[in-house]
N, C-alpha and C positions, 0 to 999 in steps of 0.2 A: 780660320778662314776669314776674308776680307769680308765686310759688309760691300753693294753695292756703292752706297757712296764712298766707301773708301779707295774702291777700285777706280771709280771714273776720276777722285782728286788726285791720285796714285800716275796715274795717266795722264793730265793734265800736266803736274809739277814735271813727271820725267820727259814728258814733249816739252814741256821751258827748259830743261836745262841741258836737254841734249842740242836742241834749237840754238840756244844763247851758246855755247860752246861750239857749234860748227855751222851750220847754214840751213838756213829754212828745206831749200830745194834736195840740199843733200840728206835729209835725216826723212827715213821712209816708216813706214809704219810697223813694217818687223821690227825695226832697229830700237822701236819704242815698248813695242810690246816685249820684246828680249830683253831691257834694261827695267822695264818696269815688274815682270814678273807675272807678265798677264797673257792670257791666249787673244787669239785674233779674231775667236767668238766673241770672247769677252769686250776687246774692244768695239768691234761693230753693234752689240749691245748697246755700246752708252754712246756712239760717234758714228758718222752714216762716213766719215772721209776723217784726213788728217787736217783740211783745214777748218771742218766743223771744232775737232778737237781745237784746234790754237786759238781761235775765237772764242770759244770757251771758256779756255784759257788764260784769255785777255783781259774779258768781264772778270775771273773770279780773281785775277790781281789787281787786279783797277780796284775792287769793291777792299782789299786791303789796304791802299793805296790810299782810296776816296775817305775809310774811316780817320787816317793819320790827317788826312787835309784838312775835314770839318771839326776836327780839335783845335788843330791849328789855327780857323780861322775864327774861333769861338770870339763874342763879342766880349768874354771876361779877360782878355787879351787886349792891350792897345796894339797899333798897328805895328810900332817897333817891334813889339815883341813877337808880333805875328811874321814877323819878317823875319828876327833869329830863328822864330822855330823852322819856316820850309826850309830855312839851311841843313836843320836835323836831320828834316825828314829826306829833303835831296841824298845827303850823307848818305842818310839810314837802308836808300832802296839799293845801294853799293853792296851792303853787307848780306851776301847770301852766304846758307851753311852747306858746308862744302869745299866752296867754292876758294880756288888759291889766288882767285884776281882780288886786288884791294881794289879797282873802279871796276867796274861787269860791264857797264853800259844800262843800256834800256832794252831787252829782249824782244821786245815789241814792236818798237819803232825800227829796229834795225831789222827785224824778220819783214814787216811792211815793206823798205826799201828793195827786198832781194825777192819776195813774190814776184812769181812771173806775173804779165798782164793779166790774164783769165782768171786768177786769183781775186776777181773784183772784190767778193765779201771779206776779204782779210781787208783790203785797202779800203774799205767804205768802215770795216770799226776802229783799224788807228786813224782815221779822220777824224771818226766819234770821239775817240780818245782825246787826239789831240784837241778839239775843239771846247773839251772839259776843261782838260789843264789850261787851254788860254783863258777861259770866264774865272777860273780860283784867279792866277796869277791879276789878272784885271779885278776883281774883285779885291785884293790886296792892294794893286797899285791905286784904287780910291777910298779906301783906308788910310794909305797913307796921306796922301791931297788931305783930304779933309780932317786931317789931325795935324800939318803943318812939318811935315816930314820931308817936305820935296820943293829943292832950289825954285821950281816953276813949275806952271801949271802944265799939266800932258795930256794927252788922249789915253785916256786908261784900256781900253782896247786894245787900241794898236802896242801899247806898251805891255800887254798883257801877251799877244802874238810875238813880240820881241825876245820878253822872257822865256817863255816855253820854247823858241828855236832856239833859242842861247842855251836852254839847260839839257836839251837835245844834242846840239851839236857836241857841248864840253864833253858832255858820258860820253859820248861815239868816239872824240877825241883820248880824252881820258884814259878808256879801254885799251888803244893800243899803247900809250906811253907809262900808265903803271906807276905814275908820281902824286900820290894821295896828297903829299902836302901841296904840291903845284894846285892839284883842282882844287883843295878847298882856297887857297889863296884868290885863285882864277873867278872861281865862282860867285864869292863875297865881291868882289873888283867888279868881274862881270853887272853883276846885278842891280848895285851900288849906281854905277856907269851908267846903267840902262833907268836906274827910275831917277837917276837924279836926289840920290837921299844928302841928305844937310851932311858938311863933313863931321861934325860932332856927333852923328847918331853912328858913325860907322866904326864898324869895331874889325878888329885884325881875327886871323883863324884862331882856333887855342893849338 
């Protein structure tokens, strides 16, 4: 028999991947409970709604997320290298098990975009979300500045919002076309493009 918390993370993962697979609005709460293996006692136990669940959901991926970041942006890294590694880690949120897509996308940000209006609390935590990922990516792009990595001086902010819609857009893009070498090619290019890195620091996909 499941522990409590194995239920509620049990329930968590199977609403992401039923969500990432078909549409926010279209996947209902039987559908989750049926796939997950759990009653609908059980769900209202650990969830008052479905979009408490996906918020939940959101934090407890981000908090997966958030640990690959702050390795990443550890200060025993120079900035280059802090720059190959989110390439990894971009790569690495592609590879779910399971799953027969080589790009998924971003489950989160694309369930944000298909919440109806009234949905406010979904759309007020991928704000949260996104507005994390912009402080890392800005937080990298003055890393680099100040180790001499970047043709000229930027708005590390604004180039920080730059990146995180660019790495946004590519998954979303990426998702429907199914060409892994294309994105990472894209992505390196993209990034490159967007901070201005010397062309001697840029490297090609492997």
């Amino acid at each position: 028999m499941s522990t409590p918390c194995e239920t509620r993370l049990t329930l968590m993962q199977t609403a992401t991947e039923l969500i990432w697979g078909s549409n926010y609005d279209k996947v209902g709460i039987a559908e989750i409970c049926k796939k997950a293996g759990v009653t609908k006692g059980a769900f209202y136990h650990h969830f008052s709604s479905k979009s408490e669940l996906f918020i939940c959901a959101c934090q407890y991926d981000w908090e997966c997320v958030r640990e690959d970041m702050d390795e990443v942006m550890s200060p025993r890294y120079s900035a280059a290298q802090q720059l190959e590694r989110i390439f990894e880690v971009v790569l690495g949120t592609q590879c779910r098990p399971g799953s027969e897509l080589q790009i998924c996308g971003c489950p989160f940000f694309t369930a944000g975009a298909q919440a109806g209006g009234d949905e406010s609390e979904i759309k007020d935590m991928i704000r949260e979300l996104s507005d994390t990922g912009v402080l890392y990516f800005a937080a990298l792009t003055r890393n680099l500045q100040a180790e001499g990595c970047l043709q000229s001086e930027v708005d590390a902010l604004q180039t920080g919002r730059n990146l995180h819609q660019f790495v946004q857009g590519l998954m979303m893009h990426g998702r429907i076309l199914q060409d892994l070498e294309q994105f990472k090619s894209d992505l390196r290019y993209g990034m490159y493009q967007l901070l201005g890195v010397k062309p001697h620091l840029r490297k090609t996909p492997d």
